[in-house]
N, C-alpha and C positions, 0 to 999 in steps of 0.2 A: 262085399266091400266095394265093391264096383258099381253099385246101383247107386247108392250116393251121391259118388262123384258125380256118373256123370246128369244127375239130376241138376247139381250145383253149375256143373258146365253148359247145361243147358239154360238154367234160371241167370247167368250171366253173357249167355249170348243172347237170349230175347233182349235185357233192359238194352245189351249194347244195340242190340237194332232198332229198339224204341227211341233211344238217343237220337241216332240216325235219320231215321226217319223224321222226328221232329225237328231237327237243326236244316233236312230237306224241305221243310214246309216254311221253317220259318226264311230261309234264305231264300223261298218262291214268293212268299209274301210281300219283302221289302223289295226286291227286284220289281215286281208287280206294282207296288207305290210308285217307287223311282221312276216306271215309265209312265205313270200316270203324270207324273209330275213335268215329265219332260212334255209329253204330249201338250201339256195345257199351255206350258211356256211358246212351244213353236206357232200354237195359235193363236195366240196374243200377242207373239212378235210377228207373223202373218198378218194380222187383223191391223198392227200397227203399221206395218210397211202399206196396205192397201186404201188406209186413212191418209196419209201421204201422197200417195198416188191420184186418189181422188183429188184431192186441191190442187196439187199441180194441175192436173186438166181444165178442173176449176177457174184456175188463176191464167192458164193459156189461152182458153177461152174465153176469159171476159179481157185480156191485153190485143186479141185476132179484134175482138166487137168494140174495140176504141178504150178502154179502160183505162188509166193512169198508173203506173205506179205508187202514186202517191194517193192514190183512192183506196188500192187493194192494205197500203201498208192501215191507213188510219181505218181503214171497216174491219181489218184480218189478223192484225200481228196479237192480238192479245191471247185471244180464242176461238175458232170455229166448231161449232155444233154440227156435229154430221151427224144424221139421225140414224143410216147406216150402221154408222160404229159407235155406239153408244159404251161412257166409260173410257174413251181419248179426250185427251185435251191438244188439239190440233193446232197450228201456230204459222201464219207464211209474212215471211216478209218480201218483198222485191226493191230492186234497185237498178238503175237506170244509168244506163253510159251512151252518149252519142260522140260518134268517131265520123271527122269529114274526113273523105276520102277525094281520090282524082275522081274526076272535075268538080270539084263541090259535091260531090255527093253524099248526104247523112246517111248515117247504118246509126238506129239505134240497137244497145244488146240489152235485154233485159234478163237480170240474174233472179231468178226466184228459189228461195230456200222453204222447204217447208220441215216442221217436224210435229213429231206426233208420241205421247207417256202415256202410259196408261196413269188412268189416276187414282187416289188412294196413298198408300204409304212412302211414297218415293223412293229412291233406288235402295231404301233395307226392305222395301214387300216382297216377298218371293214370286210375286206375279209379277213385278214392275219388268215392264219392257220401254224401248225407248228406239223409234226411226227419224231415218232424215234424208230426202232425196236434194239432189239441185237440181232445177233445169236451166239452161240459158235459153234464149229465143232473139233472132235477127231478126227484125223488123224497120221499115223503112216508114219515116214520120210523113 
């Protein structure tokens, strides 16, 4: 009467470990997505922040080589193409304040904003990421 049993005890401990094991694989599997997922997010909002960074330098650089504010807004504010980062839609504006100081002396400060979306779906994509630095810069006219 014994062999039965524990035949029965044994055919309900294997499924309970077949259970087990599979609710282990499938909880390694979505784990295993989820960082997939995060991974990709950090390098698109990466990729974003460094599309950013480029214009600003960009934009620093041609204000040092005589530039305008009012050149970089009307060539820049809409869209910049950076071939770099392909899949941004990059964005600077700049604006302009001149402050006299003792003895007459002009300080202009020039504000530059830059930002940068991934494009596609807008912020319901699961990829949409979104940057945005500022710089100011002291420059004498």
């Amino acid at each position: 009467m014994s062999r039965p049993a524990e035949r029965g005890v044994a055919l309900i401990a294997a499924i309970f470990l077949v259970v087990i094991i599979g609710a282990g694989v499938v909880l390694l599997s979505v784990l295993s997505v989820r960082n997939s997922q995060q991974t990709t997010q950090n390098l698109l909002q990466i990729r974003a922040q460094l599309s950013v960074d480029a214009v600003l330098e960009f934009a620093v650089q041609s204000l040092v080589e005589g530039v305008s504010c009012v050149s970089l807004n009307d060539d820049y504010e809409d869209s910049i193409n950076i071939e770099g980062y392909p899949g941004f839609d990059t964005r600077l504006t700049c604006e302009q304040r001149d402050y006299i100081g003792p003895p007459t002396r002009t300080t202009s400060i020039r504000t530059l904003v830059a930002d940068s979306e991934s494009q596609g779906g807008g912020s319901a994509d699961p990829d949409y990421v979104w940057a945005q630095s500022v710089a100011a810069i002291e420059l004498e006219p």
